[in-house]
C-alpha atoms as a printed R data frame, in Angstrom:
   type eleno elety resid chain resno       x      y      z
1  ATOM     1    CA   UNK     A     1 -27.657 28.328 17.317
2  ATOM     2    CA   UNK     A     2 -25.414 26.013 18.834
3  ATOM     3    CA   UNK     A     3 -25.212 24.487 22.614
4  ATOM     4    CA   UNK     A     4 -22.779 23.256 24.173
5  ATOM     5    CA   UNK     A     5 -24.158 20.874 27.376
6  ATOM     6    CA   UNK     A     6 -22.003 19.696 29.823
7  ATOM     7    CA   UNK     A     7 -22.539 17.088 32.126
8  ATOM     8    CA   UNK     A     8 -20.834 16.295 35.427
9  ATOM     9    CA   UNK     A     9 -23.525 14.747 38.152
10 ATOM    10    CA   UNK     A    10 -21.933 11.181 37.356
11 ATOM    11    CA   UNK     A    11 -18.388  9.545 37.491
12 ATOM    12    CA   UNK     A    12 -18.659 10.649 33.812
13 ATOM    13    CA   UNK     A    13 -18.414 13.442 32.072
14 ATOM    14    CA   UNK     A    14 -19.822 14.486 29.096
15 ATOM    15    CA   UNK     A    15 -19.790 17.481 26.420
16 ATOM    16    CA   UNK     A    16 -21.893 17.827 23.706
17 ATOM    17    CA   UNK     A    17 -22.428 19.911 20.746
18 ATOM    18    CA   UNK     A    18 -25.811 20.358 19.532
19 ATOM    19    CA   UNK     A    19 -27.130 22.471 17.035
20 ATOM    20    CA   UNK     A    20 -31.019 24.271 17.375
21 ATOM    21    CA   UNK     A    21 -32.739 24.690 14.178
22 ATOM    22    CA   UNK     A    22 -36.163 25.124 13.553
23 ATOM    23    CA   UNK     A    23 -36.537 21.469 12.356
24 ATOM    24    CA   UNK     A    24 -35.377 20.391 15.561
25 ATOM    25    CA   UNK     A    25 -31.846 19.428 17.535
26 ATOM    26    CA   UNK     A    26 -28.973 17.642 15.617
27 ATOM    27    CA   UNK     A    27 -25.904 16.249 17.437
28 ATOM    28    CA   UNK     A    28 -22.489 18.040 16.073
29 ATOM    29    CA   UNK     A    29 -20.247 16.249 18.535
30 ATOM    30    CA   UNK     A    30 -19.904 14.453 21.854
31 ATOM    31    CA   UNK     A    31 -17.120 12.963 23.835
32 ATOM    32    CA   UNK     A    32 -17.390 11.037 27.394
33 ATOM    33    CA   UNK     A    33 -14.639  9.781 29.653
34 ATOM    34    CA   UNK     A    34 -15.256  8.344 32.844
35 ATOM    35    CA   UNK     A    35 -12.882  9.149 35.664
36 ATOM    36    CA   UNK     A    36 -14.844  9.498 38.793
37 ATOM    37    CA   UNK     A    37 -12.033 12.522 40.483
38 ATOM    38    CA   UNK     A    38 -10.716 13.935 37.820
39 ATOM    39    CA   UNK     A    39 -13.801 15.845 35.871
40 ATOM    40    CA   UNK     A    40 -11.974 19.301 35.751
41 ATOM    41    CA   UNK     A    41  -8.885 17.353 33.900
42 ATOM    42    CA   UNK     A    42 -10.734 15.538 31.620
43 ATOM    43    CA   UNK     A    43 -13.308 17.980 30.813
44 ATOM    44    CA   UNK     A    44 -11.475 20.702 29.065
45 ATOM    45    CA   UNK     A    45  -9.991 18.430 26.813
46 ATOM    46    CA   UNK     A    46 -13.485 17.812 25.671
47 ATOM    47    CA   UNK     A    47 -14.579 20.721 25.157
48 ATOM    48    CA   UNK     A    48 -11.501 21.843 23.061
49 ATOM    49    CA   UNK     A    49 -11.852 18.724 20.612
């Protein structure tokens, strides 16, 4: 299964791509940008790369 986890709370923003297995969680991708008022901007670009 993969995840994708999002994270906003900060002047970053983060998305990640993880994938569940039953051996445990491995990291597909991730991408952060910091930009403290423009989240909704730079976030879709994330999640499309």
């Amino acid at each position: 299964m993969l995840v994708l986890a999002l994270d906003t709370a900060t002047p970053a923003s983060t998305a990640a791509l993880v994938e569940v297995t039953a051996d445990g969680l491995f990291g597909v991708a991730e991408s952060r940008t910091v930009d403290p008022r423009a989240h909704g901007e730079k976030l879709a670009p994330e999640v499309c790369v």
